[in-house]
N, C-alpha and C positions, 0 to 999 in steps of 0.2 A: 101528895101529888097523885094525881088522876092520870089512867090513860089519855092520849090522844085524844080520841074521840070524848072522852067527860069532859077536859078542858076545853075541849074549844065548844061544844054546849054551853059549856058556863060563860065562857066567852062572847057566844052569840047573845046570850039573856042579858049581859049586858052594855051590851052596842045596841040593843031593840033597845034598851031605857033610854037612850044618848049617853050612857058612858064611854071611857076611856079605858082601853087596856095597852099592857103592855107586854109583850108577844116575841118570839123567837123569827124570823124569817129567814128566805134563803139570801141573805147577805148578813146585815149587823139584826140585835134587836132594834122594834121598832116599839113606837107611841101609836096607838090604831084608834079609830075609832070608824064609825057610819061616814060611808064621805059623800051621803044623801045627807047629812042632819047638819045643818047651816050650826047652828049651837054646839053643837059635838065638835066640830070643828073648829069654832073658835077657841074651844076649851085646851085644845089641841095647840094653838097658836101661844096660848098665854103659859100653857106647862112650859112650853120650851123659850116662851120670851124672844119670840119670834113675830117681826114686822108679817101681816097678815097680807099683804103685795107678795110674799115669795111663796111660790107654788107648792104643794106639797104631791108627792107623789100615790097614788094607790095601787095597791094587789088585787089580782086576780085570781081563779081559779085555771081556769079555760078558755081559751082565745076566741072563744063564741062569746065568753061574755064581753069582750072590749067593745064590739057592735050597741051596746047598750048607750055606750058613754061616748062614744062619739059618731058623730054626723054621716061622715065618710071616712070609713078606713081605705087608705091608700093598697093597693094589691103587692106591693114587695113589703107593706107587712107580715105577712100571712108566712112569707117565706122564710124572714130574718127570724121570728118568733119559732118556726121549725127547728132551721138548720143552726140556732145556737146552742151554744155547751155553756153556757155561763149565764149566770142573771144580767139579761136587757131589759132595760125602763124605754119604754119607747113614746118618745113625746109626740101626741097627734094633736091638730086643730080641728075648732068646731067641738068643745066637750059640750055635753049635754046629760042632761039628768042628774046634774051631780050639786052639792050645795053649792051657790055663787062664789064663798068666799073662799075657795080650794083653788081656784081656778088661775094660772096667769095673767098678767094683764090683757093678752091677746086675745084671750079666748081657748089658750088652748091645756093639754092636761098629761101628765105622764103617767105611763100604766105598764103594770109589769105583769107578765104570766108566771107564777111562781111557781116551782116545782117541790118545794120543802115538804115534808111531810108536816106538819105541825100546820104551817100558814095555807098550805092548799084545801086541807081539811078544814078550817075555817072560814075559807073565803065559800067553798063547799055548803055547807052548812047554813050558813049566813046568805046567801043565794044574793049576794050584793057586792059591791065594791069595799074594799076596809084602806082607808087611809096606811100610811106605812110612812115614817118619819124617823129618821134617824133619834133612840133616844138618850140627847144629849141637851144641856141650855144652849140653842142658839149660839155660835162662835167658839165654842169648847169641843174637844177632840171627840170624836165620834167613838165611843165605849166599844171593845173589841170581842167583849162576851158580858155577859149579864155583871159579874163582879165588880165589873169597873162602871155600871152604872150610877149614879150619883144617887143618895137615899133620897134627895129634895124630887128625882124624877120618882122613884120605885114611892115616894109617899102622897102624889098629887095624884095619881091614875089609881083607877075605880078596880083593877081586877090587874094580877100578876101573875104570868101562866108559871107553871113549875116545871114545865117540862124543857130540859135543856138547861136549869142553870146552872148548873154544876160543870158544864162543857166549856171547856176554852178553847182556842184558837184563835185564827188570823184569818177571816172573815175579810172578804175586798168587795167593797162596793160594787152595788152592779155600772153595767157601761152602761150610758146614756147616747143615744141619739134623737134628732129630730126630723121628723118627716113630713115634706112639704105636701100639699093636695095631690101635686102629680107625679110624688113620689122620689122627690130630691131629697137626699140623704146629707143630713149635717150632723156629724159627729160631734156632743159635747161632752162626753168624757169615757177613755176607753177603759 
């Protein structure tokens, strides 16, 4: 196991090929991949046996980069992404630049500003959006640290960071909201 910084190198090398990794975040581990690579993405869908209609969410680094991937960000995003203490997903309309098949049916995409050492440094690095997917099959409990991940998931993805799995804990989902054009707040999960 590598520092920080050499895992998530290795990690970038192969998200640039369209592979799959699977990664430490600031919530549960995730399934990651490019969430520009329409293909990477699918692949992402069939690990987890997952209907490709259901949206999948991505990381960020920095709230400068959510401007990339969507059309208009609403202005009490800027302030919710501040003033939280906990991992928010924040669902905006209008995504752009990102593969089709990531996407809602509406059009729109949830994105989250990470703070984790491990996931911020590669979303850094990677100078792009990284998919973030709970790694579990579809309908099965969401893994609470790397141990309880199923080997069928740790055996299908291209690259499995080392740092962190040896950590347990009780990891809680981040809160989800969504945010209309003019700034209507609809709480989907706190």
């Amino acid at each position: 196991m590598g520092t920080i910084a050499d895992e998530a190198k290795k990690c970038v090398e192969v998200l640039r090929k369209g592979g799959v990794i699977l990664y430490p975040t600031d919530t549960v581990w995730g399934i990651g991949c490019d969430a520009t690579n329409t293909e990477a993405v699918k692949r992402v869908y069939e690990i987890k046996r997952r209907a490709d209609n259901k949206a999948m969410l991505l990381l960020v680094d920095s709230a400068d980069r959510i401007c990339r991937y969507v059309a208009k960000v609403p202005a009490v995003a800027w302030d919710l992404i501040e003033l939280t203490d906990k991992p928010l997903t924040i669902i905006y309309d209008g995504a752009r630049n990102l593969a089709p098949n990531l996407l809602a049916e509406d059009g729109s995409i949830g994105i989250r500003v990470t703070s984790e050492l491990f996931s911020k440094e590669l979303c850094y690095r990677f100078q792009k959006a990284v998919v973030s997917t709970s790694a579990n099959i579809s309908g099965e409990p969401t893994p609470r640290f790397f141990a309880e991940i199923s080997p069928e998931i740790v055996e299908a993805v291209d690259y499995v960071v080392g740092y962190k799995q040896l950590e347990k804990g009780n990891p809680k989902s981040s809160s989800i909201i969504k945010l209309g054009e003019n700034g209507e707040v609809t709480i989907i999960r706190q």
